[in-house]
C-alpha positions in Angstrom: 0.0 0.0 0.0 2.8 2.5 0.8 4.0 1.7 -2.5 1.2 2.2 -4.3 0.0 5.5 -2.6 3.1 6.6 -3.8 2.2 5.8 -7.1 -1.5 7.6 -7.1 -0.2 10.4 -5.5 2.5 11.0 -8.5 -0.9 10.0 -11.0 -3.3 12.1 -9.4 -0.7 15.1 -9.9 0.3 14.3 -12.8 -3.6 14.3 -14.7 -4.0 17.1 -12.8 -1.6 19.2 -14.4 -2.7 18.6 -17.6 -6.0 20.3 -17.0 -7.3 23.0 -18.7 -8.4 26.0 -16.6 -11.8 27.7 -17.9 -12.3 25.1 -20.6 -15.2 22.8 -20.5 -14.1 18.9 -20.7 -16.0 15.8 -18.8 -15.0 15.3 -15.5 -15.6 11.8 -15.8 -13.8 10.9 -19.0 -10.9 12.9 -18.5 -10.4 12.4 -14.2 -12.5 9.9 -12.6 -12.0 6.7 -15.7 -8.0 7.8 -16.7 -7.1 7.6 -12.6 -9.3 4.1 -11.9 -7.9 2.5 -14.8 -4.8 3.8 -14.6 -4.2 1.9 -11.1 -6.0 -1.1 -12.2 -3.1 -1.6 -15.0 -0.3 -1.0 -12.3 -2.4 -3.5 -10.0 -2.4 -6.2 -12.8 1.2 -4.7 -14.6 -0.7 -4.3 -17.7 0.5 -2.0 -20.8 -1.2 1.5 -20.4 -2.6 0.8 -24.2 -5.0 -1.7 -23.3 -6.8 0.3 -20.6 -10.0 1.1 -23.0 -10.5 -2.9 -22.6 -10.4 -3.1 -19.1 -13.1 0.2 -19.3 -15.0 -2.0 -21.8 -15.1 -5.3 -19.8 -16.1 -3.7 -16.6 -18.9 -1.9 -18.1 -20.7 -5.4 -19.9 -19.7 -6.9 -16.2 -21.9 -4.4 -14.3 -24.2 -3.6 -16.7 -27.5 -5.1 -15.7 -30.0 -2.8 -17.5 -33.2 -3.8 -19.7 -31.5 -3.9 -22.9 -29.7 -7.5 -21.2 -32.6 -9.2 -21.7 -32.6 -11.0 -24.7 -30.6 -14.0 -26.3 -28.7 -11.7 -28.3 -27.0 -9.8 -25.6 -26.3 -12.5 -23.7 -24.2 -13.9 -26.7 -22.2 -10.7 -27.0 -21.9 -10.5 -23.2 -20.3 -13.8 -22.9 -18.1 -13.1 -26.1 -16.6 -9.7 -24.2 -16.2 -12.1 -21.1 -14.4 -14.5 -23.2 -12.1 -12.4 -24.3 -11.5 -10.5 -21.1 -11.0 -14.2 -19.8 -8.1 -15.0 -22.9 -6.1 -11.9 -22.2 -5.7 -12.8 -18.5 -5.2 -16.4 -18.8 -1.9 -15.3 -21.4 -1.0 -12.8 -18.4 -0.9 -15.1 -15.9 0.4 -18.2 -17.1 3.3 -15.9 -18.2 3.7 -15.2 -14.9 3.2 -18.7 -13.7 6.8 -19.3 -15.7 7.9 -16.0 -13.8 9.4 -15.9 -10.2 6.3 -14.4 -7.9 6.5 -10.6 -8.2 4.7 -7.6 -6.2 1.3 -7.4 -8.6 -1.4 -8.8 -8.5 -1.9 -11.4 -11.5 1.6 -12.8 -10.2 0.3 -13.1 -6.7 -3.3 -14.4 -8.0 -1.3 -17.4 -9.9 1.5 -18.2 -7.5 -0.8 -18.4 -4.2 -2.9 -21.9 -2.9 -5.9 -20.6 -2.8 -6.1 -19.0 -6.5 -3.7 -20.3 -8.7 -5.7 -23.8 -10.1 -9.0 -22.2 -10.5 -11.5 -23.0 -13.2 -12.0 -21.3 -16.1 -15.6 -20.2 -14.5 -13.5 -19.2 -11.2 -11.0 -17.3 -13.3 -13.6 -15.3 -15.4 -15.6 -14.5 -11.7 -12.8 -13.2 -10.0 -11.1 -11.3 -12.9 -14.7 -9.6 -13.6 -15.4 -8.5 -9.9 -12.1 -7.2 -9.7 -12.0 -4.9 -12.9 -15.4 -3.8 -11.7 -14.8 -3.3 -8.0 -11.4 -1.5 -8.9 -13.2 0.4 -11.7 -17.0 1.4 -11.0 -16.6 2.2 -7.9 -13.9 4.3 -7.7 -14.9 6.2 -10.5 -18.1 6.8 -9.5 -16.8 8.2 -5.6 -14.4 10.8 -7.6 -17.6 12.1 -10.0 -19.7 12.8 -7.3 -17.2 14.7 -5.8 -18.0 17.5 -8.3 -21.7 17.2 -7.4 -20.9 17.4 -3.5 -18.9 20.8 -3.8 -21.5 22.4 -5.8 -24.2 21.6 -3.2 -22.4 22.5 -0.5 -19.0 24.4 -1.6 -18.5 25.3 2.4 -17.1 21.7 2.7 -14.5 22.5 0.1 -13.5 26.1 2.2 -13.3 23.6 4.9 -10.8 21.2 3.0 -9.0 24.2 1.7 -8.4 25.6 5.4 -6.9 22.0 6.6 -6.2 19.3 3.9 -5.7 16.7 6.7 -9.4 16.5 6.5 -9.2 14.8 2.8 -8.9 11.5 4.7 -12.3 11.4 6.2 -13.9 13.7 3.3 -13.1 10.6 1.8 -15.1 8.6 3.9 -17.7 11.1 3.7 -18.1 10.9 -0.3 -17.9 7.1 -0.3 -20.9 7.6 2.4 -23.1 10.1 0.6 -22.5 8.8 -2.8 -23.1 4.9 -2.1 -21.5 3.9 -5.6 -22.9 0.2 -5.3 -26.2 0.7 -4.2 -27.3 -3.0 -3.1 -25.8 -6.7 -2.6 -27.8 -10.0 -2.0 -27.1 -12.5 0.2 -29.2 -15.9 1.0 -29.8 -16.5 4.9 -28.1 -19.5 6.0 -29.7 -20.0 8.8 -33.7 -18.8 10.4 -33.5 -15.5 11.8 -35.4 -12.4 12.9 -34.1 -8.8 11.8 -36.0 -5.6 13.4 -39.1 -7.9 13.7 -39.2 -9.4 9.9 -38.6 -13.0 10.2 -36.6 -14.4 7.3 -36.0 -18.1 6.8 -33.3 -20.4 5.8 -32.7 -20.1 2.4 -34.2 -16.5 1.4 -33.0 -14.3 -0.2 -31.8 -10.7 1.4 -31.3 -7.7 -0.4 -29.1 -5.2 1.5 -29.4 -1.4 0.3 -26.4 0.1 1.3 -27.6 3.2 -0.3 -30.4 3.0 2.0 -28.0 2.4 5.3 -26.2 5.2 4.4 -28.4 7.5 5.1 -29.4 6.2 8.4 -30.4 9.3 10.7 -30.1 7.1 13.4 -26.5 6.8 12.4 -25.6 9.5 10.2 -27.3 12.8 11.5 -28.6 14.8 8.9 -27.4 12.0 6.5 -28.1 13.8 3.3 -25.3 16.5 4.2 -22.1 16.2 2.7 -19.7 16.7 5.7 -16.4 16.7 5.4 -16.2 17.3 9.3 -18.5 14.0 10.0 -17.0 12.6 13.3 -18.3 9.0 12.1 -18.3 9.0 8.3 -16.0 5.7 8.6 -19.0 4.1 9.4 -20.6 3.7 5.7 -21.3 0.5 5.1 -20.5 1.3 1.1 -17.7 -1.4 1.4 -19.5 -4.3 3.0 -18.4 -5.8 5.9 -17.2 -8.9 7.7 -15.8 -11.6 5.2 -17.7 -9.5 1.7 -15.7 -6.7 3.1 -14.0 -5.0 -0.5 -11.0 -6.2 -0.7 -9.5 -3.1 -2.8 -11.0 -0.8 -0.2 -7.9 0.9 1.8 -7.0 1.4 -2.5 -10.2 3.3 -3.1 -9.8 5.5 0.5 -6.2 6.4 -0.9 -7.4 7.4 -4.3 -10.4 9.6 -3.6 -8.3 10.8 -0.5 -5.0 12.0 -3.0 -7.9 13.3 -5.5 -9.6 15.6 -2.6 -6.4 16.7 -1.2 -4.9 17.8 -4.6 -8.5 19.4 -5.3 -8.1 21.3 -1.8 -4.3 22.4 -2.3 -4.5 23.7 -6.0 -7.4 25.6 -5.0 -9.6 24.8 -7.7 -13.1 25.3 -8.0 -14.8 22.6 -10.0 -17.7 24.6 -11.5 -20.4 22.1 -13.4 -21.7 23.4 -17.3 -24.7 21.4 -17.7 -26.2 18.4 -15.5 -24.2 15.5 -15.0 -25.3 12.2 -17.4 -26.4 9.6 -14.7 -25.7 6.0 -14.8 -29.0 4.1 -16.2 -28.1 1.1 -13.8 -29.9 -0.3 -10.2 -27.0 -1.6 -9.4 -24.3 1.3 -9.5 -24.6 5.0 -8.5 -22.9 6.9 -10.4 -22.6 9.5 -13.7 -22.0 8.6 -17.2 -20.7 12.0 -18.1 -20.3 15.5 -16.3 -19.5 19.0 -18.2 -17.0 21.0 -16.0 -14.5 24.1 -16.1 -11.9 24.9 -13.4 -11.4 28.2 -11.9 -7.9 28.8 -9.7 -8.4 30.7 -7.4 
């Protein structure tokens, strides 16, 4: 992790810089996608040319919209799967022939637990991680833009002390809920809050929903930088579906907020933001911005 916060940090400034002040651009396109995919190819050491198929896969993995709902999409689905599914399998058996290195394919092929999976296994685990490293992330950084507009005091706030950029980090992973629900199937017969639910059901858990808990989260629709508890979003699961990538995600948003805070840019939105057509994810398909310096 020290490592690769080293790494995002030099990224973050990096895209940064090339910024144009008081031109319009998308936010999303030009920030929020190049900085997720850009880690996920130093996570898996993959050349920077192929990032626009890791974009690709991750959107046919997550997409779960009405248009999936036929034969022929379903063919096409499994053909981008397929090839996602080719690409890695040539990645990692060359590493398999390699002495284990620091990323992760390498440690994904030389390890017990993953390195004799099935092609179904492999195709799972490759998908969820593209999509977890990708979506997600991506989605936390967009709504940033949406946050300081509604309540630009946070960003005076952030400006005054960028130590806060940690827990504004929390605080946008909170408000913003990028994955809205999970389901789970009860193992065993329970009772939650008086709803009895029996062996074998199956939960859906709206973390979206928990979120924005009052009894939790006071005045949960705020976007606080300051929020003494904003660490307790549920956005990354918990217990043993706990994200894996989620101390990652914390340090991305976190350099992305503090770099925000230092420059002294104001992020000032040109038309509304493209949303996501998705129940799954929460998040922005495109969003027309200029900077100002102050």
């Amino acid at each position: 992790m020290g490592k690769l916060e080293d790494q995002v940090q030099a990224r973050t400034r990096a895209l940064l810089d090339t910024l144009p002040i008081g031109e319009t651009f998308d936010w999303v396109g030009t920030v929020s996608i190049p900085l997720t995919i850009g880690m996920l190819c130093i996570l898996f050491d993959m050349p920077w040319e192929q990032r626009h198929d890791i974009k690709r896969w991750s959107d046919w993995a997550s997409n779960i919209g009405p248009e999936t709902q036929n034969e022929d999409y379903r063919a096409a689905f499994m053909g981008q799967m397929m090839e996602m599914l080719e690409r890695f399998d040539g990645f990692m058996e060359a590493r398999r022939n390699l002495p284990p290195s620091d990323d992760l394919l390498s440690r994904m092929v030389h390890s017990d637990a993953m390195g004799n999976m099935s092609p179904i296994e492999r195709l799972s685990n490759i998908a969820l991680l593209i999509v977890g490293g990708n979506d997600t992330t991506r989605n936390s950084m967009s709504a940033l833009v949406e946050a300081f507009q509604k309540f630009p005091g946070e960003l005076d706030k952030l400006r005054a002390d960028p130590s806060l950029a940690a827990n504004a980090a929390q605080e946008i992973i909170r408000w913003q809920s990028p994955v809205t629900h999970m389901r789970r199937t009860a193992v065993m017969d329970t009772d939650l809050g008086g709803q009895k639910i029996a062996k074998g059901e199956k939960v859906v858990m709206w973390y979206i929903s928990a979120n924005r808990d009052e009894s939790v989260f006071p005045d949960a629709n705020r976007f606080d930088v300051t929020r003494a508890n904003a660490r307790r979003h549920i956005a990354f699961g918990h217990g043993i579906h706990r994200c894996v990538g989620a101390r990652l995600a914390e340090i991305q948003v976190g350099t992305l907020i503090e770099e925000i805070a230092q420059r002294r840019l104001q992020i000032v939105p040109q038309a509304a933001p493209t949303r996501l057509a998705s129940p799954f994810l929460h998040g922005f398909t495109a969003m027309p911005v200029h900077l100002r310096q102050d």
